[in-house]
C-alpha positions in Angstrom: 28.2 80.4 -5.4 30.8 82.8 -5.6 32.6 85.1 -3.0 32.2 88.5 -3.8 34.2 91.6 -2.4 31.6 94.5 -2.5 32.1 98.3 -1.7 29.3 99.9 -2.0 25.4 99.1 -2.7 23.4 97.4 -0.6 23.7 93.8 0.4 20.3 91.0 1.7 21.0 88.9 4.2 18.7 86.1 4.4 17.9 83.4 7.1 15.9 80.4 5.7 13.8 78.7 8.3 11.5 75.6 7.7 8.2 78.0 8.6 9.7 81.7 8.3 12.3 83.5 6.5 14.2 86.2 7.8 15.6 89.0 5.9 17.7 91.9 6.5 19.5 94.5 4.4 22.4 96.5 4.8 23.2 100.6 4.6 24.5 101.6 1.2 28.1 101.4 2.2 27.6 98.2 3.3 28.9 98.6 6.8 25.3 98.3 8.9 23.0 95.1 9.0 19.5 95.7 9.9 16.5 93.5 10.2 14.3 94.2 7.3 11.0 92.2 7.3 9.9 87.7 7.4 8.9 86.2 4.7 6.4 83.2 4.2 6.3 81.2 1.4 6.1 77.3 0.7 8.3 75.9 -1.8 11.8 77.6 -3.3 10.3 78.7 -6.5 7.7 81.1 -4.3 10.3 82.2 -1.9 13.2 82.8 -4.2 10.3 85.2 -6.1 9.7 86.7 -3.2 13.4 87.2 -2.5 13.5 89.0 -5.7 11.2 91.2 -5.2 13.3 92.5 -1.9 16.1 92.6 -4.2 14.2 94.9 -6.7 12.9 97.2 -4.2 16.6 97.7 -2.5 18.8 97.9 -5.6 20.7 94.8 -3.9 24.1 94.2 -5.7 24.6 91.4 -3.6 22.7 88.6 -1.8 24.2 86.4 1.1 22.5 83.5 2.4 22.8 81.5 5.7 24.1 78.2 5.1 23.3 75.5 7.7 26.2 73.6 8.1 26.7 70.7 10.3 28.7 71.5 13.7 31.2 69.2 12.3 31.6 70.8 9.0 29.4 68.4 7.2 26.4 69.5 4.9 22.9 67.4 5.2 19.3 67.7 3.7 19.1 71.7 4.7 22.3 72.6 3.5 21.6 71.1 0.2 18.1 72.9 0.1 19.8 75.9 0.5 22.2 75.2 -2.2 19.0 74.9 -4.5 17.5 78.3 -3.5 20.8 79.8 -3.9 21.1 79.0 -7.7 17.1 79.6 -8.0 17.9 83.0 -6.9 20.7 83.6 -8.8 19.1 82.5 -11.8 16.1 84.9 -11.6 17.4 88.0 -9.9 21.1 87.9 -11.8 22.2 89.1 -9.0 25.6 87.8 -7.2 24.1 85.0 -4.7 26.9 83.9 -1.4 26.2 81.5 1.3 27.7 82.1 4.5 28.2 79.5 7.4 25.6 80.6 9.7 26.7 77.8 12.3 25.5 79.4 16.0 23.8 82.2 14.7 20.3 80.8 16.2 22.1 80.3 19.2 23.6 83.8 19.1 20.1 85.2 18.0 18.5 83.3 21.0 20.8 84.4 23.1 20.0 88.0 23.3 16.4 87.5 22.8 16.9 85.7 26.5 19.0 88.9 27.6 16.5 91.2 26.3 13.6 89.0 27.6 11.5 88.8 24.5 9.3 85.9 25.2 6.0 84.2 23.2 4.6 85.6 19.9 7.2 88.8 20.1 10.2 86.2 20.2 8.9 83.6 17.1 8.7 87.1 15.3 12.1 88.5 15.9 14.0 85.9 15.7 14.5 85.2 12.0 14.7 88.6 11.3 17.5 88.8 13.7 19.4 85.9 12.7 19.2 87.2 9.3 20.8 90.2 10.7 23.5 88.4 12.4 24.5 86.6 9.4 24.3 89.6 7.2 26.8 91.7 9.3 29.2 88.4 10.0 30.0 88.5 6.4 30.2 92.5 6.4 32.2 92.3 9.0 34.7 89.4 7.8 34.4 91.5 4.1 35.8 94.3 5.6 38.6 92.8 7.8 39.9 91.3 4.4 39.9 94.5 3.4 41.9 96.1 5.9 44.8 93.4 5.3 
């Protein structure tokens, strides 16, 4: 996958979980994550579908996904999964397809969810959309610091 420097259009962010999916979309500038809706889908063919549909609906120029990488920089089975919904996607949307380390983004999703004391059913539905969010604005974020270099 490629690294792409995007101004403007909107940008999925997308959280891959072994039950749910989290996804979230940015503002048309490209400045503003926000939690967008969970997916559920068994196998990468269905998901990546439904991942283009998203896509459609938005006008996404762009779409970043969380990569699971090992703490210590390695990549195992779910990084390599990832890898094949990455090129799944790309292949049927045509759209620009990025993964971004998403190492402690869980931990910085449950994190809050503890400060904001969302417990039970509310938590197991918020938390892969948030994650999703928190990846999606990391990479805005980085994007525009390399910007303003």
């Amino acid at each position: 996958m490629t690294e792409i420097n995007i101004e403007k259009g909107r940008v999925l962010g997308i959280d891959v979980g072994t039950v749910r999916t989290g996804v979230a979309i940015s503002d048309e500038s490209g400045f503003l994550a926000s939690a967008l809706c969970t997916l559920k889908a068994s196998g990468i063919r269905a998901l990546a579908e439904m991942i283009k549909e998203k896509a459609e609906k938005y006008s996404v120029r762009l779409i970043v996904i969380g990569h699971p990488i090992n703490m210590n920089g390695t990549f195992g089975e779910s990084s390599e999964r990832i890898k094949k919904l990455a090129w799944e996607i790309s292949q049927i949307t045509k759209i620009p397809v990025t993964l971004f380390d998403e190492r402690c983004t869980t931990m910085a999703a449950t994190n809050f969810l503890n400060m904001t004391d969302t417990r039970g059913k509310r938590r197991k539905a918020v938390i892969d959309n948030l994650s999703a969010e928190i990846i999606l604005q990391d990479y805005l974020d980085r994007e525009k610091n390399k910007r303003s270099l």
